[in-house]
N, C-alpha and C positions, 0 to 999 in steps of 0.2 A: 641176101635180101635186106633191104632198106627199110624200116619199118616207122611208123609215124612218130611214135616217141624217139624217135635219133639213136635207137638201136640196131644193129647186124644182127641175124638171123643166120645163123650155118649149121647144117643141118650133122648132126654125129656120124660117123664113118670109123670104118676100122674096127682095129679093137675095142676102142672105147666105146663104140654101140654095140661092138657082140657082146662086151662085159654085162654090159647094162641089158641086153635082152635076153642074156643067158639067167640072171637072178631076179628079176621084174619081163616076167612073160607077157603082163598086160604093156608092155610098150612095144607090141611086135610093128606098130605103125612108124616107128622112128621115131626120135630127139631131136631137138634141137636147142643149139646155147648162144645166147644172148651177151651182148656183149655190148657197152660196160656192164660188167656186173656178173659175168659168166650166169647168169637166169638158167634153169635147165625147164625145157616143158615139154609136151609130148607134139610132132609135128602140126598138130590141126591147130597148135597155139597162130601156127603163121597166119592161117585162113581169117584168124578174127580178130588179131592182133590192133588191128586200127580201128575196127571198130569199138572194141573196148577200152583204146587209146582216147576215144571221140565222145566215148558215152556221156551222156548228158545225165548228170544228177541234176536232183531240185532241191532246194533250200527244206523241202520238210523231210529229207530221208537223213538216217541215220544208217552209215555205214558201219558194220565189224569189221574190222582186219587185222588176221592174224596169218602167221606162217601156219601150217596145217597141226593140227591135235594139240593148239595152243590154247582150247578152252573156245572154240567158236561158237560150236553149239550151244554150250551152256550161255554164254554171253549172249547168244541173238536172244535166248530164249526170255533172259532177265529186259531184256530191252523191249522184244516186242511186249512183253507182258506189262510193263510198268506203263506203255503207251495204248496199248492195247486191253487190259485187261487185271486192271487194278482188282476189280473187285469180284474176280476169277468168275464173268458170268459172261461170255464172251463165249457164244457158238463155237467159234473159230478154236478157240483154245485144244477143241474133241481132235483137231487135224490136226494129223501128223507136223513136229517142226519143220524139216525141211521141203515143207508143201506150202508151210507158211512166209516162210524167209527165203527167198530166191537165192540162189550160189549164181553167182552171178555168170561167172567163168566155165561153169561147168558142161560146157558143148566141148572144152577141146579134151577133155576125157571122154567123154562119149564113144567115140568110134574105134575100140580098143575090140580086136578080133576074139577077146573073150568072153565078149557078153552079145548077145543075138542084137541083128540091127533093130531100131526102135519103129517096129512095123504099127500100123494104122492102130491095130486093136493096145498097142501097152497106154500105161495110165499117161504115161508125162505125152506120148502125143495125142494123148484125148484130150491131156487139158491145153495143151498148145492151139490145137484146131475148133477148142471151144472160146478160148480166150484170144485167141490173134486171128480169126479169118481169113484168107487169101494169103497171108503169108507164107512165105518160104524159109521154112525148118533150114536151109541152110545156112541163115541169116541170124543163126544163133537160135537155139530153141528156149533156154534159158534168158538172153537177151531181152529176148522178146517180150515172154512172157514179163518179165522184170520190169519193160517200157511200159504195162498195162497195167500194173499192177497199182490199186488203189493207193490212195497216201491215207495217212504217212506209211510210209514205206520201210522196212528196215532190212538192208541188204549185205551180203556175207559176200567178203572174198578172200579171197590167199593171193590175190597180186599186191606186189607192192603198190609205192604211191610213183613212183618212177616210169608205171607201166600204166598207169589208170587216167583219168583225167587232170593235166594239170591246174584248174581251178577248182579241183575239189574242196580243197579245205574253204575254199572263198564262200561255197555253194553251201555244201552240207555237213553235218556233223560226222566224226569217228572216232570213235572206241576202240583204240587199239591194244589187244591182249599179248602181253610177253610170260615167257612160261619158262624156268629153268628147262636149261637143253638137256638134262640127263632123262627128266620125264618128260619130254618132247622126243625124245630117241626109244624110247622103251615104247611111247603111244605112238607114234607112225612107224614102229615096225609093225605092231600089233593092228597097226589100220591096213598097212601096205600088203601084208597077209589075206587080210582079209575080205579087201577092196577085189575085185576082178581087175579093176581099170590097172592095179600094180603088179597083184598077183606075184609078190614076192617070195622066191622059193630058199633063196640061201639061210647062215646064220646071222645071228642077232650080233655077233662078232663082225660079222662081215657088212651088215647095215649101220653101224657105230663107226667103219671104215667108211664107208659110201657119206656119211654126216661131215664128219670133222674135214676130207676132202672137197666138200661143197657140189656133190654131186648127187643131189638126191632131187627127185621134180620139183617144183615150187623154191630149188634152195639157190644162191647161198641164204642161212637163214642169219645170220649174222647181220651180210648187208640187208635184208630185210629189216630186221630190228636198228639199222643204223638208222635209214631213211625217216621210219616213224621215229629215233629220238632226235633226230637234231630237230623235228617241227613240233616238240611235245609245248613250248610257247604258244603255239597257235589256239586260240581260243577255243576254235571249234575242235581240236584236236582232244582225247582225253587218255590218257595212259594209264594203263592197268596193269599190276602182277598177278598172277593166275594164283600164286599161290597167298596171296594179302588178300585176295576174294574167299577163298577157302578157309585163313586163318582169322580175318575180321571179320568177317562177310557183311554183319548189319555196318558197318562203318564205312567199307566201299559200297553199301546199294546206298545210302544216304549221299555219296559222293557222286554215283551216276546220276542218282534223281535231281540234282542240283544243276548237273551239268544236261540234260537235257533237258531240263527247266519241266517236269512231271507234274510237280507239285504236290506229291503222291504227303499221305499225314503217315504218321508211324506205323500206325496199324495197317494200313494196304502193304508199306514197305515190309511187313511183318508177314503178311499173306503173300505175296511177292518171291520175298525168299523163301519159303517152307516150300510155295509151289514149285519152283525153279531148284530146288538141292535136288543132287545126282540121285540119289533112290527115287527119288516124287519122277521125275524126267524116264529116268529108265522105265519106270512100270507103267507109265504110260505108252511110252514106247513099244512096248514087250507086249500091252495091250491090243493097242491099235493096228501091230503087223505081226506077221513070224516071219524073224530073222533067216527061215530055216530054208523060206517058200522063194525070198527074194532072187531076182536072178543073178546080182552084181555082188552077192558074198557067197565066200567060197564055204559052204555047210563045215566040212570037217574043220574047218576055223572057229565057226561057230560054236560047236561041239565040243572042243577043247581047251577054247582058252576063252570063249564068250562072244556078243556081238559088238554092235558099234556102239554101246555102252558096256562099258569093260568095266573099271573102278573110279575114274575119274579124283585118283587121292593123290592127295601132294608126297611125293617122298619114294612114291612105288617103283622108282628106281633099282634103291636099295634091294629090293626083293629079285632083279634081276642083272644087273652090271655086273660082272668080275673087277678086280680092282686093276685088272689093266685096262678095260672099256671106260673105268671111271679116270682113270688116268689121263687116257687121247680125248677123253672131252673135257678134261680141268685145262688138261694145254691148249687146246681149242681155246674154250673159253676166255683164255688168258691172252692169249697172241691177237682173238679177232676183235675183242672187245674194249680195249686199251684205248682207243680212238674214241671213244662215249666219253670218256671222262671221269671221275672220282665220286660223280654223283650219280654215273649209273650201277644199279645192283641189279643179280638174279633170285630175289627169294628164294628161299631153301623149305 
């Protein structure tokens, strides 16, 4: 299949989808990989692929993009907030983040035979049939909602820029978040666990395998992070280390606020971060739902290693890599990323 951005679509066969469905149950609907680039997504990427080829951004949205457990959350959260809600008295703030900030992409997860179909009565199609009328949920439920969604707008995705709109950067702004791969491999196994949509059952040995080969959803993540630096000149573009947000933090939000032009004075930037650090995040979160109740996490996940706020710390690797895991992803690291140049680094 020929798809609008001048990529092939073929969908996995053989062993390499029994592999992948025998350790990730949530892909019992099929793979499919992309090419150039070997992209790996779950089949329904095909259904909407052009459409979110096609998507129309507007000059007032501010895009996040990152490869997954790169720090998105936390990133929409400082974004919306600095545009949204300097002075933390913003209704909106009580709802849930990802209620606030559209996943843009997130209908080709959707249809994964482990979580019940999104019948009349669940919340996201109440707010679909409250917010897009007449529309057809197959047209993207997320999409949609996304195309409704008041400005300024600030929208999260895990596609590259290869796969999105090519005048995006003309259009609107991005934020794009890069994360050392050793705690980007410890956080999306601990998400892919615990997600239904992945439902990953093997070991953390065996998912450190699935990385450094380029065969995890949303990967390679590598060329992901090539795409956003070779464009890191573009104006509207801004590049972030996940872990220089962690280790400067007031010195990268004075750096966002400059490039989204905020205006924010020190003290809001002061209210800003304290609200937006992973403890403050979490216990609202922890507040506002139970992780225990939702349908798309797997409880005994929950219960043992925590929810979709884990630790959110630079480093927490260490507490889980063997030194041969740390090994296949220093050579990763070194073979994929040669081609960036002497001027790009992974914070440590």
């Amino acid at each position: 299949m020929l798809l609008a951005s001048g990529h092939t679509a073929e969908a996995l066969q053989g062993e390499e989808l029994e592999h992948q469905v025998r350790d990730f149950k949530g892909y019992n609907n099929g793979l499919v990989r992309l090419n150039p680039g070997r992209w790996l997504f779950p089949t329904d990427y095909t259904k909407l692929a052009d459409k979110l080829y096609d998507y129309k951004f507007r000059e007032s949205d501010v895009v996040v993009m990152t490869w997954p457990k790169c720090g998105t959350t936390w990133m929409q959260e400082i974004v919306w907030t600095m545009r949204n809600n300097p002075d933390l008295d913003n209704p909106q703030a009580m709802v849930p983040t990802h209620n606030r900030v559209p996943f843009l992409e997130l209908d080709i997860l959707l249809n994964s035979q482990n979580i019940p179909p999104l019948g009349e009565d669940s919340e996201l199609m109440k707010a679909f049939r409250y917010r897009c009328p007449h529309k057809d949920p197959k047209d993207g439920i997320l999409m949609q909602i996304t195309e409704v969604s008041p400005d300024p707008r600030t929208i999260k995705t895990h596609l590259p820029f290869s796969l999105l709109n090519p005048h995006l950067l003309d259009t609107a702004k991005v934020i794009y978040v890069a994360r050392n791969p050793k705690d980007v491999v410890v956080s999306y196994h601990h998400h892919s666990r615990l997600i239904k949509f992945h439902d990953f059952s093997s070991s953390l040995d065996q998912f450190v395998q699935y990385f450094v080969d380029d065969d995890l959803v949303f990967g390679p993540y590598w060329m992901h992070l090539k795409e956003a630096w070779e464009k890191r000149e573009h104006p509207n573009l801004h590049f972030v280390n996940y872990e220089d947000l962690k280790q400067n933090n007031m010195v990268e939000m004075r750096k966002i606020n400059e490039f989204l032009g905020t205006n924010l004075t020190e003290e809001q930037l002061q209210k800003v971060a304290k609200y937006t650090n992973f403890s403050e995040m979490k216990t609202r979160e922890e507040t506002q739902s139970d992780p225990k109740k939702t349908i798309v996490f797997n409880t005994d996940i929950v219960t043992s290693s925590g929810g979709f706020y884990r630790k959110g710390k630079a480093g927490d690797w260490k507490e889980h890599l063997t030194p041969e895991m740390e090994a296949k992803i220093d050579q990763w690291t070194q073979q994929k990323t040669k081609d960036l140049g002497s001027s790009f680094r992974f914070s440590s």
